[in-house]
C-alpha positions as CSV (number, residue, x, y, z in Angstrom):
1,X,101.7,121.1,83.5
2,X,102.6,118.3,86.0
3,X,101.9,119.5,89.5
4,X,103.1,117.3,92.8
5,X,100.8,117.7,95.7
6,X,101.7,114.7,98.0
7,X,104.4,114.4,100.4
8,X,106.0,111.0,98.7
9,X,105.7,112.6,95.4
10,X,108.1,115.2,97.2
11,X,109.9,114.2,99.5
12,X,109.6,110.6,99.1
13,X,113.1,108.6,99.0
14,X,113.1,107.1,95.8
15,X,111.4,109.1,93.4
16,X,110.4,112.3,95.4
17,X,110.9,115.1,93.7
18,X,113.6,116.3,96.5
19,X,115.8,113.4,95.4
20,X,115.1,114.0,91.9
21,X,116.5,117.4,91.4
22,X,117.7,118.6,94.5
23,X,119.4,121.4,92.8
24,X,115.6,122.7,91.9
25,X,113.6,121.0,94.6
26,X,115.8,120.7,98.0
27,X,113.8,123.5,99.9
28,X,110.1,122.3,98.2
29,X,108.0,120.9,101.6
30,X,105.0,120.2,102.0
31,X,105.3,119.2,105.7
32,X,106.1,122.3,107.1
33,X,109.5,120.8,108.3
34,X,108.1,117.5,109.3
35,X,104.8,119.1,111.6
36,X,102.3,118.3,108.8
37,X,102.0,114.8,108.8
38,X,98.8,114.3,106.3
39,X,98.4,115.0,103.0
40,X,95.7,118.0,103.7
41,X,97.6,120.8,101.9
42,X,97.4,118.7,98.7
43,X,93.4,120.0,97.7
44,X,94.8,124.2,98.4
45,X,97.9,122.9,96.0
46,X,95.4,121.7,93.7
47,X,93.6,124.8,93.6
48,X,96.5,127.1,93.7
49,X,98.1,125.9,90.7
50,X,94.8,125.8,88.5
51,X,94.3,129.2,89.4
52,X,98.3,130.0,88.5
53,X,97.6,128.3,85.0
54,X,93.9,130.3,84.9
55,X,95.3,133.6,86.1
56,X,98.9,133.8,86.0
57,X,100.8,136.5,88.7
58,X,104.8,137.4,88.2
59,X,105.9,134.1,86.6
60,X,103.4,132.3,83.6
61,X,103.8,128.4,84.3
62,X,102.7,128.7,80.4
63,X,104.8,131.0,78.9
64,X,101.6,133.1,77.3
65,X,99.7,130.4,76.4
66,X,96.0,130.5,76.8
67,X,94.9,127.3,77.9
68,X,91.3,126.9,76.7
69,X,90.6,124.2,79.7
70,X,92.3,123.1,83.3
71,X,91.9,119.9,84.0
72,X,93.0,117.5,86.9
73,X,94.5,114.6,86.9
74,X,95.4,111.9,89.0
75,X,95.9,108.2,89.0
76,X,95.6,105.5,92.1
77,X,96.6,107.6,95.4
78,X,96.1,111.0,93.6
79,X,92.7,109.5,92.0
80,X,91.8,108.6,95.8
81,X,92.7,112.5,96.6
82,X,91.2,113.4,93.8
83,X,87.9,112.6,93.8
84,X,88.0,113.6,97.7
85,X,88.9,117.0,96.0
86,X,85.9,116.9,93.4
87,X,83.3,116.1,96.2
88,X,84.4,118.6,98.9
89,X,86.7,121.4,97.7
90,X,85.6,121.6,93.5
91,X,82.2,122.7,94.7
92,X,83.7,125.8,96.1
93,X,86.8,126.4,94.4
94,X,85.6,125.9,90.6
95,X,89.0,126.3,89.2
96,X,88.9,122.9,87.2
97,X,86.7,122.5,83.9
98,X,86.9,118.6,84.1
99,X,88.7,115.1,85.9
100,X,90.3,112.4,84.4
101,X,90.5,110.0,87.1
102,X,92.6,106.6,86.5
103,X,93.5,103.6,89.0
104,X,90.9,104.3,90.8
105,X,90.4,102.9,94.6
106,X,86.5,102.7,95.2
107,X,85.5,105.8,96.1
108,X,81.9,107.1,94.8
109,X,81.9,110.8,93.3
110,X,79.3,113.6,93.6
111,X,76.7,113.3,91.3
112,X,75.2,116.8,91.6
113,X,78.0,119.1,89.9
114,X,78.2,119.8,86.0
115,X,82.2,119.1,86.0
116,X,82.6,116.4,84.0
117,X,84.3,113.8,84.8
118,X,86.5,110.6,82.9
119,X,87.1,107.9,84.6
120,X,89.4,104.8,83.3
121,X,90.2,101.7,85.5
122,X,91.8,98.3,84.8
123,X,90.1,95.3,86.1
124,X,92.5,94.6,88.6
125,X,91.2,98.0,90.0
126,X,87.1,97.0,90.1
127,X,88.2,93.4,91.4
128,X,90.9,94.0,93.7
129,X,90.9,97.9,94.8
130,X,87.4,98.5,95.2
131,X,86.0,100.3,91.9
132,X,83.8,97.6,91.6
133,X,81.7,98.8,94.4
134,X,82.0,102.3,93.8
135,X,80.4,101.6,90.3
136,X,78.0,104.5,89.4
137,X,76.1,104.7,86.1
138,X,77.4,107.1,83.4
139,X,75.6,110.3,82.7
140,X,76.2,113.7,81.3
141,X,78.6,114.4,83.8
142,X,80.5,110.7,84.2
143,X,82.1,108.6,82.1
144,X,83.6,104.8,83.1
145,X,86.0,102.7,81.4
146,X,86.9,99.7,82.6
147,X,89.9,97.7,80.1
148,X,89.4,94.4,81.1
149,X,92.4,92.0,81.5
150,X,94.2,95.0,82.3
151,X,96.5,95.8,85.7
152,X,97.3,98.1,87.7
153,X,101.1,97.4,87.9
154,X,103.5,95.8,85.9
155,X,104.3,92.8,86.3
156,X,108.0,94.2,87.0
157,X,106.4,95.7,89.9
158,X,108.8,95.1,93.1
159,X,105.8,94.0,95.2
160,X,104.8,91.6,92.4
161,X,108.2,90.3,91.3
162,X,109.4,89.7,95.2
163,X,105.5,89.1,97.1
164,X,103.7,87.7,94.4
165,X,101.7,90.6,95.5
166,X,99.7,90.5,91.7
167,X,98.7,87.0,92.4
168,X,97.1,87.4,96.0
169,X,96.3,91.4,96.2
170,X,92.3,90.6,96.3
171,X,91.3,90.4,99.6
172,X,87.8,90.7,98.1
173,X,85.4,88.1,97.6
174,X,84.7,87.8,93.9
175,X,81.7,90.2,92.6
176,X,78.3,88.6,91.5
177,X,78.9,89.6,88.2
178,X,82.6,88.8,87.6
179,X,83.3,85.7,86.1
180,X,85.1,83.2,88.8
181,X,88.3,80.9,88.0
182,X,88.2,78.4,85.4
């Protein structure tokens, strides 16, 4: 089940999910008409609709499945939220079983909960976004991947097709251990 917990993932112009469906999703906000201006309600959203999945009341978002796991998923912003989610609200809430975080933007997780957690990044993401500083070793809990000559856009990307955004995104000196230019 896909869950949108972010104000541009709902009422962003493009691809918000207001704009997508308005027939289902005109009245959705997240904002409160316009007077919440962060992205705050987005960890109770994450626990609400685990625990709609875990313990369904009136509708079933499953349709009388029994789902044997809930986990949460996220990639670049929503990894960002994400693993702000697993260090501060997971350790209360305990509604998800694991995380499978991917794009990630350099932030360092917990390492004293059980949850385990995946985590998958390209090697635009250690070089350019940070990941490479928020390396931590893997354990019984973690797990890292990082796919080396990998992106994290397309290069059909507006920002890389018009900027040449892909080409001068690191604003990062190059890590010790990275190989420099040929």
């Amino acid at each position: 089940m896909g869950v949108s917990v972010q104000a541009a993932g709902i009422h962003g112009t493009v691809a918000g999910l207001r704009v997508w469906s308005p027939d289902r999703y005109g009245d959705l906000d997240v904002t409160d008409n316009g007077t919440i201006t962060t992205d705050d309600l987005s960890f109770d959203i994450w626990s609400q609709a685990a625990k709609a999945i875990r313990e369904p009341q009136g509708v079933d978002p499953l349709g009388g499945l029994a789902p044997r796991m809930v986990i949460a998923t996220g990639a670049f912003q929503s990894e960002y939220f994400l693993v702000w989610y697993h260090n501060s609200v997971h350790p209360l809430a305990h509604v998800y079983d694991g995380f499978l975080l991917y794009l990630g933007v350099g932030r360092l997780l917990r390492t004293d909960l059980a949850t385990k957690v995946i985590k998958v990044d390209t090697e635009n993401d250690v070089l350019a976004l940070g990941e490479y500083y928020a390396r931590q070793a893997d354990s019984d809990h973690l797990r890292t991947y990082e796919v080396a000559g990998a992106s994290h856009v397309g290069y059909s990307h507006p920002n890389c097709a018009v900027k040449s955004w892909c080409a001068t995104a690191c604003r990062l000196p190059t890590p010790p251990s990275a190989p420099g230019p040929p």
